[in-house]
N, C-alpha and C positions, 0 to 999 in steps of 0.2 A: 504494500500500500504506500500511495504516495504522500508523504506526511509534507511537501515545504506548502499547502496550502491551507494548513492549519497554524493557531496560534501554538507554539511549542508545549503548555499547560493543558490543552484540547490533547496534542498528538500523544502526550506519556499516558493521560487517563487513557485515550483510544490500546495506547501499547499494552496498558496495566489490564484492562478488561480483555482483549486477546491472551495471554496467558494461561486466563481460567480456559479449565476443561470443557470443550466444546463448542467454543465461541469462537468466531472466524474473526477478522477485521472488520466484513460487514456488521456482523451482528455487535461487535465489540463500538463502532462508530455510533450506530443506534442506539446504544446503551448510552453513550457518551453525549449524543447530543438530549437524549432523554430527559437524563438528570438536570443538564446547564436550564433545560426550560421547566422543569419542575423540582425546585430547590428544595422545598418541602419533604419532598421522597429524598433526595441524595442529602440531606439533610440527616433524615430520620435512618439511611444505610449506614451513614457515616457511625452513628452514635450503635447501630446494633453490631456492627463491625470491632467497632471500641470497646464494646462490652464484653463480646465472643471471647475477643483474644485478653481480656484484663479477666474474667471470671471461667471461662473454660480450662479445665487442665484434663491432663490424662490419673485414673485412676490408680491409685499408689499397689493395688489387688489384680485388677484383671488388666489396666489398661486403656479400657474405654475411656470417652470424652465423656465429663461432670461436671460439675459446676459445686459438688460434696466429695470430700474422701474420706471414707472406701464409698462408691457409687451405693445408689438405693438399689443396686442387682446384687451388690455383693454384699450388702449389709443389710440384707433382706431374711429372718427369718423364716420368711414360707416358701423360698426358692430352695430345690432338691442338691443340697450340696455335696451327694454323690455324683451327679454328672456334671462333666466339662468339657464345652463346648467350645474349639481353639476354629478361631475364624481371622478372616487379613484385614480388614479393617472398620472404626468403628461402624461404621453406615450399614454391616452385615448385621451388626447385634441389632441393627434397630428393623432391616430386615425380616431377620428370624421373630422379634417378639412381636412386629405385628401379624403372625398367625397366631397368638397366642395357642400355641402345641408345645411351645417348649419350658419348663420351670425349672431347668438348671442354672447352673451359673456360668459365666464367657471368661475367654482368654482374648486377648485382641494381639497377634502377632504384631502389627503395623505392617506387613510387604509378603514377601513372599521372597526364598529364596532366588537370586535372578545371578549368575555368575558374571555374566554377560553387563548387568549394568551393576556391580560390583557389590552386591548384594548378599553377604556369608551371611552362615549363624548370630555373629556377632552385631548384624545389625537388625537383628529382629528381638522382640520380646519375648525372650528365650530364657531366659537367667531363672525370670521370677517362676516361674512357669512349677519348678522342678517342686519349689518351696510351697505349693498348695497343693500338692498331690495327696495328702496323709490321708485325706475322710476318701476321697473320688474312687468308686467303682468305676466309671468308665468314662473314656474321653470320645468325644465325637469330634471329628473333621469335619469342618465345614468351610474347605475353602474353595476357590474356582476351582472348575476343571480345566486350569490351563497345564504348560507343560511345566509352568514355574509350578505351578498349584501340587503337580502330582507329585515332583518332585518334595518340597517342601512336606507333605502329607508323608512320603517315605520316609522322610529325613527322620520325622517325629515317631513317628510310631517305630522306628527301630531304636528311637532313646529309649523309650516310654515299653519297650517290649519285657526289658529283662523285671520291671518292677512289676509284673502280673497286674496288672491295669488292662481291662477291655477297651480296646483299641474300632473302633468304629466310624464308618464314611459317610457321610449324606449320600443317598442314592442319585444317581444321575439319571436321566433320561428325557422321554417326550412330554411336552408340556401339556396339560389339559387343552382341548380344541386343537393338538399339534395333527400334521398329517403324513404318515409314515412314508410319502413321497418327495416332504419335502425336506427332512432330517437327516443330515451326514450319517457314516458309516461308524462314525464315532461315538455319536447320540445313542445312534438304534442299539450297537454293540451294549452299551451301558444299560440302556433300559432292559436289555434281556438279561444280564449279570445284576440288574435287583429287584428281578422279578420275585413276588411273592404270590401264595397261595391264597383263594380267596373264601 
């Protein structure tokens, strides 16, 4: 995009909104010119912005983003503190609890193993992980089925093997309304390896 026929304070907001996830130039300019004519809203972004980052932290227990520590998941009495549910990041927890199916408690990796963009053990939330295992009968994996995903998923559960902990996958496969014509070789494969009896 061609920024010399913007004021310089116009072009960074335009650069600063392109950035974010999924937003083009176009959409980043619209954004931009949005706000300059409705102060009120970039007004009222600016202050929810300022608050996020001055009152959100990660939880000292599983991880997730709170605004309490330990989270009201972790410090929740009616939550099943034998299951743990290790997902990549927090937008998954908030995922999974709008089915309400699940009543254990979360681990939030933050990533996923990725070698390629320099991504070890060492920079996931891995550490704390070991230090809440005492009460968990079983951990569930619940992370993408990417190649980073499965890998990381192997990683884990061959730490977590030697401690007799049940080690367990989200099942993958075809979405409800899905059409077995239109779903890779990869999908269908998964959805036949967690098929269940009815």
């Amino acid at each position: 995009m061609d920024f010399m026929y913007y004021p310089q304070p116009l072009a960074d907001l335009i650069i600063a909104f392109s950035r974010l996830p999924g937003i083009g130039p176009k959409t980043a300019s619209r954004l931009a010119f949005f706000l300059l004519q409705h102060v009120d809203d970039a007004t009222k972004l600016e202050k929810a912005i300022s608050d996020a980052l001055q009152n959100i932290k990660q939880c000292s227990v599983c991880g997730n983003y709170t605004d309490s520590d330990p989270c009201k998941i972790c410090d929740s009495e009616r939550r099943d503190h034998s299951l743990l549910c290790i997902v990549e990041q927090p937008r998954d927890v908030v995922a999974l609890e709008k089915t309400g199916e699940y009543k254990g408690l979360y681990h939030v990796l933050h990533g996923v193993l990725s070698p390629m963009e320099g991504v070890g053990p060492e920079q996931l939330n891995l550490s704390s992980l070991f230090g809440r295992l005492e009460k968990v009968k079983e951990v569930i994996l619940a992370v993408n089925p990417t190649v980073e995903g499965e890998a990381t998923s192997l990683y884990i559960s061959k730490l977590l093997k030697p401690l007799n902990i049940k080690v367990t996958r989200i099942a993958h496969g075809l979405p409800i309304g899905g059409d077995l014509e239109y779903a890779d070789e990869v999908t269908i494969a998964r959805a036949l390896e967690g098929r269940r009896p009815l």
